[in-house]
Every structure is written in structure tokens, then in C-alpha cells.
C-alpha positions in Angstrom: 19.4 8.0 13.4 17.8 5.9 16.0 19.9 2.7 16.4 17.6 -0.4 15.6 16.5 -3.3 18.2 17.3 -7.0 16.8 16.3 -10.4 18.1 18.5 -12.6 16.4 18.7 -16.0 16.1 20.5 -19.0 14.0 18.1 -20.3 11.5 19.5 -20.5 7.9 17.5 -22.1 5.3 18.2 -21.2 1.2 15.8 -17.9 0.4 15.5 -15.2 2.8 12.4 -13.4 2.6 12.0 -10.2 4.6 8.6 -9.2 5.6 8.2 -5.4 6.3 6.4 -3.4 7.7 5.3 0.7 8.1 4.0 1.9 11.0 2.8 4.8 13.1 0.4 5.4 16.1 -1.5 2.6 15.6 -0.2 -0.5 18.2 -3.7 -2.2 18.1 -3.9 -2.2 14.0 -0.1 -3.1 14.4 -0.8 -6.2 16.9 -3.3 -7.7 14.5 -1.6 -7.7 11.3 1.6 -9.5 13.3 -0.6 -12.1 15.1 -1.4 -12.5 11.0 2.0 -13.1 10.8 2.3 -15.1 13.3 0.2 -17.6 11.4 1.5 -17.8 7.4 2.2 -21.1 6.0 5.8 -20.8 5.5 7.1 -22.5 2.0 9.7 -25.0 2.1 13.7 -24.0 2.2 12.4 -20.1 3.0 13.3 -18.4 6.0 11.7 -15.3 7.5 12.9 -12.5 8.8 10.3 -9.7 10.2 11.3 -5.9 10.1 8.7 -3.2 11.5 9.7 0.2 10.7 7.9 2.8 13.4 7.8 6.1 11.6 8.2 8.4 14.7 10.5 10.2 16.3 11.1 7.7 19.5 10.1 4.3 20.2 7.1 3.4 21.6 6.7 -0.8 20.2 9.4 -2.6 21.9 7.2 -4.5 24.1 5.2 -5.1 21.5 7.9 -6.2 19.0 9.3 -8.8 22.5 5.9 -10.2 22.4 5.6 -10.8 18.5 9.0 -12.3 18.8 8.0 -15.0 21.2 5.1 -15.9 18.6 7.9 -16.7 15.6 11.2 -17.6 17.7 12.4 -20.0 14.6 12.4 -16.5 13.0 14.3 -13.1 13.2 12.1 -9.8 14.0 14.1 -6.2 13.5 12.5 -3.2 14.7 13.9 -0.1 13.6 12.8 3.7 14.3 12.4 6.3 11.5 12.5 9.6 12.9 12.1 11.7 9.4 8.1 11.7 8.8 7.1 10.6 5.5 5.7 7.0 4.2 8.5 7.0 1.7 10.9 8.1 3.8 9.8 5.1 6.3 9.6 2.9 3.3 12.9 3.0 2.0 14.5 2.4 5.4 12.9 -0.9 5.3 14.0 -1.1 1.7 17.4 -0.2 2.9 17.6 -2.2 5.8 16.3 -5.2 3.8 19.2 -4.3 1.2 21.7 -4.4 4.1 20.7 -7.5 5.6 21.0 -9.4 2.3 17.7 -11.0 2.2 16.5 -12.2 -1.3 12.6 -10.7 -1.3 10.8 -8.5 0.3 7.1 -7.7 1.1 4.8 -5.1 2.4 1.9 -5.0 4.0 0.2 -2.0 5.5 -0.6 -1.7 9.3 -4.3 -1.5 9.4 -4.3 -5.0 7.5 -4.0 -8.6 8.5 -3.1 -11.7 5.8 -4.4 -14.9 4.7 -2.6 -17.6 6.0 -1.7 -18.7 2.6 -0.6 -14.8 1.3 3.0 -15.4 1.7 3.1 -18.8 0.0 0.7 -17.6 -2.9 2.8 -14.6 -3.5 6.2 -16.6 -3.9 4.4 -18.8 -6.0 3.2 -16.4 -8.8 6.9 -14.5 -8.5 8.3 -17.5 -9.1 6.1 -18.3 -11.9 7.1 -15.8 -14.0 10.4 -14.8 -12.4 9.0 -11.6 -11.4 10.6 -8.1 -10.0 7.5 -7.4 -8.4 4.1 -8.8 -7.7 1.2 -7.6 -6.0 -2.2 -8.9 -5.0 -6.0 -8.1 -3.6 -6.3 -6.0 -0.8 -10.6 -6.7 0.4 -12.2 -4.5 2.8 -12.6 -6.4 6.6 -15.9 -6.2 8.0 -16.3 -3.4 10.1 -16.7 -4.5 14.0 -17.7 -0.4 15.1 -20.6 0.9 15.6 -21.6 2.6 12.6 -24.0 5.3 11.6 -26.7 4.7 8.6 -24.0 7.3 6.2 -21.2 5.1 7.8 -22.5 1.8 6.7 -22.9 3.4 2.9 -19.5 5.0 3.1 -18.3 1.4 3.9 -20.6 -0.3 1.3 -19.2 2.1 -1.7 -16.0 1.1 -0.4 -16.0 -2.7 -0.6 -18.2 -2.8 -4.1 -15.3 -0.3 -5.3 -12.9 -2.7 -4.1 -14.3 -5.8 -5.4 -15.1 -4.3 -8.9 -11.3 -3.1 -9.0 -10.0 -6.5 -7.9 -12.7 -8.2 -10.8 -10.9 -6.0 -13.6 -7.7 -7.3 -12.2 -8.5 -11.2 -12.1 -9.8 -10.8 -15.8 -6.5 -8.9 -17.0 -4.3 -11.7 -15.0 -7.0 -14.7 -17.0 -5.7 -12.9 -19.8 -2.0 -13.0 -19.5 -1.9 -9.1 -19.0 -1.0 -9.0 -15.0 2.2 -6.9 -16.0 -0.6 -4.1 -16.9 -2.4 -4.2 -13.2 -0.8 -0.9 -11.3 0.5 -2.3 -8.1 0.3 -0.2 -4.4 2.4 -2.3 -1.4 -0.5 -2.8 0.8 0.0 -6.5 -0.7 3.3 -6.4 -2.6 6.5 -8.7 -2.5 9.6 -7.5 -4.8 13.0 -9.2 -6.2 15.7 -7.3 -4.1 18.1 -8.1 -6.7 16.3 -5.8 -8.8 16.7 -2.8 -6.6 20.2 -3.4 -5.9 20.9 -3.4 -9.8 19.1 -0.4 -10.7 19.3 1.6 -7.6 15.4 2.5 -7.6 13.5 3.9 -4.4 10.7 5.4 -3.0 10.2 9.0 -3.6 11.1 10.7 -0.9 9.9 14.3 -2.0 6.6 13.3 -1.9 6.9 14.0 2.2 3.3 12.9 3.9 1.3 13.5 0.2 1.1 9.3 0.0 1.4 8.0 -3.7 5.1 6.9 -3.1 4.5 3.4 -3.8 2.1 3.8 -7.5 4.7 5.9 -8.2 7.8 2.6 -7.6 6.0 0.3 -9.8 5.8 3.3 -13.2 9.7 3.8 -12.7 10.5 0.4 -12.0 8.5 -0.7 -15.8 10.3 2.1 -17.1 13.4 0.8 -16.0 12.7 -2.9 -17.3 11.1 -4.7 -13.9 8.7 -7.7 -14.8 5.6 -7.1 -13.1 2.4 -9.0 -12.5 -0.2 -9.8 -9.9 -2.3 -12.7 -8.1 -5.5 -13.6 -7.1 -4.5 -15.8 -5.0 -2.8 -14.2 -2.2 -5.1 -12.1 -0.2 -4.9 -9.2 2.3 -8.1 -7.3 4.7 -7.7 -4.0 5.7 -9.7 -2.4 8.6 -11.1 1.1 7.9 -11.8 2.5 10.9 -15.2 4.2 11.6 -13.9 7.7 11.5 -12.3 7.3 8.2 -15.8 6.2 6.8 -16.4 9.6 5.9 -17.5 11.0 2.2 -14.7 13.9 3.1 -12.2 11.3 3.4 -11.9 10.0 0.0 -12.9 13.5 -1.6 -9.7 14.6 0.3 -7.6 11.1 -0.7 -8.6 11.4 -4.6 -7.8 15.1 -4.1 -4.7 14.7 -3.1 -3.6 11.9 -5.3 -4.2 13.8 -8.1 -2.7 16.9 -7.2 0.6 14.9 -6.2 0.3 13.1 -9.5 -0.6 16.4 -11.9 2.8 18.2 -10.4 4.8 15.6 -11.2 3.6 15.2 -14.3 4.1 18.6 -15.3 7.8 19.0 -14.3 8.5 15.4 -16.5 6.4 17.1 -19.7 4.7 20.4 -19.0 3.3 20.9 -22.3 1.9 17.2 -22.6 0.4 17.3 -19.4 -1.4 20.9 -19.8 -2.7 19.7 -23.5 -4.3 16.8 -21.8 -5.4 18.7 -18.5 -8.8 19.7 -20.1 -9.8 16.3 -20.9 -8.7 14.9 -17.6 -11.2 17.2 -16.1 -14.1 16.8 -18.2 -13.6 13.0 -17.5 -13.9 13.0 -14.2 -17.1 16.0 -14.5 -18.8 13.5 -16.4 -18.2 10.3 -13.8 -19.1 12.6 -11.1 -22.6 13.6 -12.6 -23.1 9.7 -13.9 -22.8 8.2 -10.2 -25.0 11.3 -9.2 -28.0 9.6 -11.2 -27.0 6.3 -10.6 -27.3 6.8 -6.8 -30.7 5.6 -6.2 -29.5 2.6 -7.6 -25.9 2.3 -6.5 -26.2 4.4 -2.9 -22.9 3.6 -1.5 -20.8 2.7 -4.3 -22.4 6.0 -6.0 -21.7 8.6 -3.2 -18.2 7.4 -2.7 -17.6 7.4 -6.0 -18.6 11.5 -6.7 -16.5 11.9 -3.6 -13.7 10.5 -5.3 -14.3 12.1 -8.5 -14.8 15.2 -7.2 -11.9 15.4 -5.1 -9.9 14.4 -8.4 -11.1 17.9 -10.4 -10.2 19.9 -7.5 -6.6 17.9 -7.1 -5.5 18.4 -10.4 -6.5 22.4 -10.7 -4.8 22.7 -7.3 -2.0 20.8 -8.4 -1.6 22.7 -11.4 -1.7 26.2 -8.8 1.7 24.0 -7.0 -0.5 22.8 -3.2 1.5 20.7 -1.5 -0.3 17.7 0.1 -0.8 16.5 3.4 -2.3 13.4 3.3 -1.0 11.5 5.5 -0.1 14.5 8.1 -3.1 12.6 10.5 -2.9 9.3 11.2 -6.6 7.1 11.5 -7.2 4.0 13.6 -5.5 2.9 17.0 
């Protein structure tokens, strides 16, 4: 196991929030989202500490990491290598590390995204609300600063509407005291590490580079008791690069999920999950032929959408035939 690089220093103030982060082949992403960082409004009697986990075999940030830590000196930034491939493996050495390093909270964001100013403060805010174990919050497409093609530009279109129609369901469950409902991904995601310490709860490491690691936390954590809610308040942007604005990309993301998803679900209740399998299909057969006739209407939203939907038909029958998923084999953006 690669041994860690810290810059230390002696701050000490009375909540220790650790702010991690996954990463892989992507330095320029990675440089954006910690000049984000770089900028959060910090709340009073919180102290920061910044851990970047670089899920690769050797590493290739430390210059990077010396320059971020001259942006936030009052703070301490850990960088730390994870040689076994997988975002869950990656993920629950930051878990772990945070653990070690007895910090109070800790947060993700992803490295293709870069924060509001106010995310960190807004997320606190609705934990401490409601004394949460977890708490998540909108992750809205960035504007696109590539060149893009005419499909490109569509692709991109589906994918904010998408986003922003997600996000709107979300807002009106939270207006209606049902945040604890909203299924929460870490690309925007702080957690009560006194939670994981009682209950021993972790990424799922068998899911390898098949992705789905993190929707899967948040359904064990509710089973095992974790208060969970969400806030519109505290807002991340992702960049999708041009080469990911592809109609094959989310036919192959969908697909994937749902094969991921189907297996497990049939080793937890086999019979359950085939009864239902049917229904699961014709579901998704009839959203995929709806968007089909909305498209002269919808164009964007529609075609990523029948993408998506299809990719989800051909998931769960693969999943059922046992395909193991590589979605995150490849890794997109610089």
C-alpha cells in the first residue's frame, strides 16, 4: 500500500470536516474542483481538512496537491494513492482514512465537478437541521466550453433538462418534509462519521469498476437506521466532457446500472426479483417508445432518454445471464 503524502499544520478549531475526494487521470478536472475549494465559505468553529484519493497505481499529483496546499495553508490537505482499481475500493480508503484521522464529517465531491462557494456551509446547515447521517444535494450540468457537434449539443440538452426535472422532484419532496425518501449519489454528499464507525457500513467493494457503489451506501445505511435527507441549497456543476456526449454513453451507463443492480437483487431474493423482472421490462419498453414520439417535441431530453431506457432492458436481461460490468474500466475528461 502506497504510503500517503501529508502537509500538516496546527489549526484546531471544534468540528473537523474532511472533504474527500476520488480521482483518476484527470489533473485538469482535478485542478478545478480544488481551486473550488479553494474558495468555500468556511462556517464558524469548523476546520478543514482536504484528502484526495488518486486511484492508480503510482503517483502522478503531488505537484499538484503542493500547489493546492499553498491556496488553503490555515488547512491540512492529505493525498493518498490507491493502487486497487475500483471507485469503491478508492472510496472507502478515503472513508477509512477519514475514520483514522478522527474527523467528525465527511464529504464527497466527484472530480469532474467544482462547488458553490456556499456548498459546504449549506450542507452543514441542513445536517445539522435534522441531525442527519447523511445528506446530499443537486449536482447541475456546467455549460459546456468545447466545441460541440449539432448531436452533441442535444446530447447535452437531454442531459441538463434530465437533471433539472430530477432535481424539481427532489425540491418538491424536501417542501414536503419527505427528503429522507430522495436516493442520494456522493457527487454532492456529506455523512456523520460517527455513524459509520457505529455500524461498520462501507462501500461495496465487489462491485469492482461496475459504478453504483455509492446508491447502493445510502439503501444499506436506511436499512440499518441512518437519517437521511437532502438540500436545495447547496449546489455542485459537473463538466461532461464532449466525448462523453454521446447517445452510446448513457445507453451503456443505464445498462450497466441495471445489470449491477438486477444481480444483486437476485442473490438478496431470487424469486422476488424474477416475479417482478417482467414488469421491470415492460416499464422501461413503454418509456422508451413514449420519448420515441415525444421527440419532435422533447429532441434532446427525448433521445437521451430512449438511450437510457433502452440501455436499462438490455441491463437487466444481461444481468440476469450474470455480465459483469465495466463501467468505469475508461476514464473520460483530462
Amino acid at each position: 500500500m502506497s504510503k500517503p503524502f501529508l502537509f500538516r499544520n496546527s489549526h484546531s478549531e471544534q468540528r473537523s470536516i474532511c472533504l474527500g475526494t476520488v480521482t483518476r487521470d484527470r489533473p485538469v478536472m482535478l485542478r478545478n474542483l480544488l481551486s473550488s475549494y479553494a474558495n468555500l465559505l468556511v462556517p464558524h468553529g469548523v476546520t478543514l481538512h482536504f484528502l484526495i484519493v488518486e486511484n492508480n497505481e503510482h503517483a502522478s499529483l503531488t505537484n499538484i496537491m503542493q500547489a493546492f496546499h499553498k491556496q488553503v495553508p490555515q488547512w491540512t490537505v492529505q493525498y493518498v494513492v490507491e493502487p486497487k482499481l475500483g471507485i469503491a475500493s478508492a472510496r472507502n480508503r478515503v472513508l477509512q482514512c477519514a475514520l483514522t484521522g478522527g474527523h467528525d464529517l465527511l464529504t464527497f465531491a466527484d472530480d469532474d465537478e467544482v462547488v458553490d462557494e456556499n456548498w459546504l456551509a449549506n450542507l452543514l446547515a441542513e445536517r445539522d437541521r435534522h441531525d442527519l447521517d447523511i445528506v446530499g444535494s443537486p449536482v447541475r450540468t456546467a455549460p459546456c466550453r468545447e466545441k460541440l457537434t449539432g448531436l452533441q449539443r442535444l446530447v447535452w440538452s437531454g442531459v441538463h433538462q434530465s437533471r433539472m426535472r430530477a432535481e424539481l422532484r427532489c425540491l418538491k419532496k424536501w417542501n414536503e418534509g419527505r427528503a429522507d425518501s430522495i436516493k442520494l449519489a456522493t457527487g454532492s454528499w456529506m455523512a456523520k462519521l460517527e455513524f459509520f464507525r457505529q455500524t461498520g457500513l462501507r462501500f461495496d467493494s465487489s462491485l469492482g469498476l461496475s459504478g453504483g457503489e455509492d446508491w447502493r451506501l445510502w439503501s444499506q445505511a436506511k436499512a440499518l437506521g441512518a437519517r437521511t435527507g437532502w438540500t436545495p441549497h447547496a449546489i455542485a456543476y459537473e463538466t461532461i466532457p464532449a466525448e462523453r456526449l454521446r447517445l452510446r454513453y448513457y445507453y451503456r451507463r443505464t445498462r450497466d446500472h441495471n445489470a449491477t443492480e438486477i444481480k444483486a437483487r437476485l442473490k438478496a431474493h431470487p424469486i422476488r426479483t424474477l416475479v417482478r423482472l417482467p414488469g421491470s421490462i415492460l416499464s422501461r419498453l413503454l418509456k422508451f417508445f413514449i420519448e420515441l414520439c415525444s421527440l419532435p417535441a422533447t429532441r434532446g431530453k427525448a433521445l437521451v432518454s430512449s438511450a437510457s431506457n433502452l440501455g436499462g432492458i438490455v441491463g437487466l436481461l444481461q444481468g440476469c445471464l450474470g455480465r459483469k460490468t465495466m463501467h468505469y474500466e475508461k476514464v473520460s475528461g483530462h
